[in-house]
Legacy VTK file of the C-alpha trace (Angstrom):
# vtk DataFile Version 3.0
C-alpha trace
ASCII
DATASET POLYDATA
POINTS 137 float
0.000 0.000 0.000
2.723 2.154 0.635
4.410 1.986 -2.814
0.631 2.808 -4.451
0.743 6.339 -2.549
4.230 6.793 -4.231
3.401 6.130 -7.165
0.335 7.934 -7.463
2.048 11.178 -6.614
4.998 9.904 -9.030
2.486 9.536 -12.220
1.358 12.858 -11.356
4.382 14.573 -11.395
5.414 12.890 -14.582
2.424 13.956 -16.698
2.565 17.741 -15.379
6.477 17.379 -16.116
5.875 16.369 -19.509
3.846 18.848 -20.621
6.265 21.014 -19.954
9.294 19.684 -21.018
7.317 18.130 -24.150
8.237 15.901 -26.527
9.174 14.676 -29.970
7.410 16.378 -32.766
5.593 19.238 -30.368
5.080 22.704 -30.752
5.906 25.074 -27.588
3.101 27.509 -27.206
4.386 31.047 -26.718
3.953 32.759 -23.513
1.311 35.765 -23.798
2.641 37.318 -21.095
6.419 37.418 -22.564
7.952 40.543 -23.868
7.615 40.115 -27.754
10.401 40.383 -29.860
10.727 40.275 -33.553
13.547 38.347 -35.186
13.955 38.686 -39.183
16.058 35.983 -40.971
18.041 37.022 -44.060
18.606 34.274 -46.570
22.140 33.873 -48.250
22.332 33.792 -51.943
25.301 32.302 -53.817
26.864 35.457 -55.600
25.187 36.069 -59.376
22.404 34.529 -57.998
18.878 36.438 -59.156
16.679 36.554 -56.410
13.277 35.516 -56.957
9.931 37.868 -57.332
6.891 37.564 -55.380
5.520 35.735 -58.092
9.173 32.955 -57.558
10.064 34.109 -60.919
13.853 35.681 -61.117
13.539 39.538 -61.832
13.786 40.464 -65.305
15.980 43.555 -66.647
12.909 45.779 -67.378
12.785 46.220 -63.323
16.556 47.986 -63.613
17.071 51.379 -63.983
18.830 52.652 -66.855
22.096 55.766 -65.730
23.571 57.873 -68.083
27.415 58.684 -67.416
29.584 61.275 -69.188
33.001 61.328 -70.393
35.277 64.660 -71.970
35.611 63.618 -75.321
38.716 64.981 -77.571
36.616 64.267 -80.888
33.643 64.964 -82.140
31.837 63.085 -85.237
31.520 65.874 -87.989
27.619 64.981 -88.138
27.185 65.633 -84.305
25.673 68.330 -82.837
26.902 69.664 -79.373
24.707 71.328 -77.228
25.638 73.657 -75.331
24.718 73.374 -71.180
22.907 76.273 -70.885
20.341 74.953 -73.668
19.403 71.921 -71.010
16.403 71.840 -69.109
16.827 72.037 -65.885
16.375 68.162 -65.286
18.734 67.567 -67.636
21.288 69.827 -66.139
20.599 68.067 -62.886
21.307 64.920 -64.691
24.014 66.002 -66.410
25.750 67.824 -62.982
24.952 64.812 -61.136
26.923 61.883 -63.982
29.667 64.399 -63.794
30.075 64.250 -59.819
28.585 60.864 -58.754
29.662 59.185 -62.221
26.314 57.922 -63.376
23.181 59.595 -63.085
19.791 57.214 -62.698
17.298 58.133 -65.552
13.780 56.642 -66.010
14.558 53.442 -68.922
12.100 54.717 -72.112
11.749 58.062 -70.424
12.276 61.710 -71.427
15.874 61.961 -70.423
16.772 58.198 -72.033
15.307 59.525 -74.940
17.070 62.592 -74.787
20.494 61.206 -74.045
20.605 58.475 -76.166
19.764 61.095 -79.498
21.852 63.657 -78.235
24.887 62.623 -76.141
27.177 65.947 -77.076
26.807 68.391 -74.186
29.233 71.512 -74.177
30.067 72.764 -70.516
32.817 75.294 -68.742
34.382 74.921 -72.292
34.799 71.070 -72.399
32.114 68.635 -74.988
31.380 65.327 -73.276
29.774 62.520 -74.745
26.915 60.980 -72.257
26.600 57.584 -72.731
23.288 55.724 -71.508
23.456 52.039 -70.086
20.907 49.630 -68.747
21.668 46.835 -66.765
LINES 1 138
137 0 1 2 3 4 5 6 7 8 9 10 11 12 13 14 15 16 17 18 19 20 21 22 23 24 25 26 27 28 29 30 31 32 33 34 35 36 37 38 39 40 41 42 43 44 45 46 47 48 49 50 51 52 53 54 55 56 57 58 59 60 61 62 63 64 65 66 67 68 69 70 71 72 73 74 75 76 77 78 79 80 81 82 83 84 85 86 87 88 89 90 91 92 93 94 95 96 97 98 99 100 101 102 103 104 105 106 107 108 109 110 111 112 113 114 115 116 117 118 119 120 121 122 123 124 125 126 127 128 129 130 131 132 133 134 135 136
């Protein structure tokens, strides 16, 4: 008799234990009462790699911006006309000012300025012609 009032208070111990220690294949339930904290995961992509779309398709080149860059140029085609800076709207001034400092400038692919850079690359400024050159990844 004495080892059943042992082991009744045993068994009992055992199954409150286990739900808390639990087992294989459970779940732990989160604590309402804990502090919640976010944790983000980054996944790691072997280099030249395209990352997938919402849609699991790899991005295509239409979703890349096209930049223009611009270079002093010593030459000039005999068919090309140079504009002169001061002739630029102001957007394309700001383009223009900002390939010159930064190196590239990022223009809208099919836009205005692609357009406009792309037909006329020959831009005269502070007595220099450079040739802008427009590239899309």
């Amino acid at each position: 008799m004495h080892s059943r009032r042992l082991a009744l208070p045993a068994l009992l111990t055992l199954v409150v234990l286990a739900g808390c220690l639990g087992g294989i294949g459970t779940t732990p339930t989160p604590d309402p009462s804990a502090t919640a904290t976010t944790s983000t995961e980054t996944a790691t992509e072997a280099p030249g790699t395209p990352t997938p779309t919402a849609t699991g398709q790899p991005p295509s080149t239409a979703d890349c911006p096209a930049f223009v860059s611009v270079d002093p140029v010593d030459d000039v085609p005999d068919d090309a006309t140079v504009i002169p800076y001061g002739d630029l709207s102001a957007e394309r001034q700001a383009e223009f000012r900002t390939a010159l400092s930064e190196g590239h400038a990022e223009i809208e692919d099919g836009g205005e300025g692609y357009g406009f850079w792309v037909d006329r690359p020959y831009v005269r400024y502070e007595g220099t012609v450079y040739r802008a050159v427009v590239a899309v990844c």
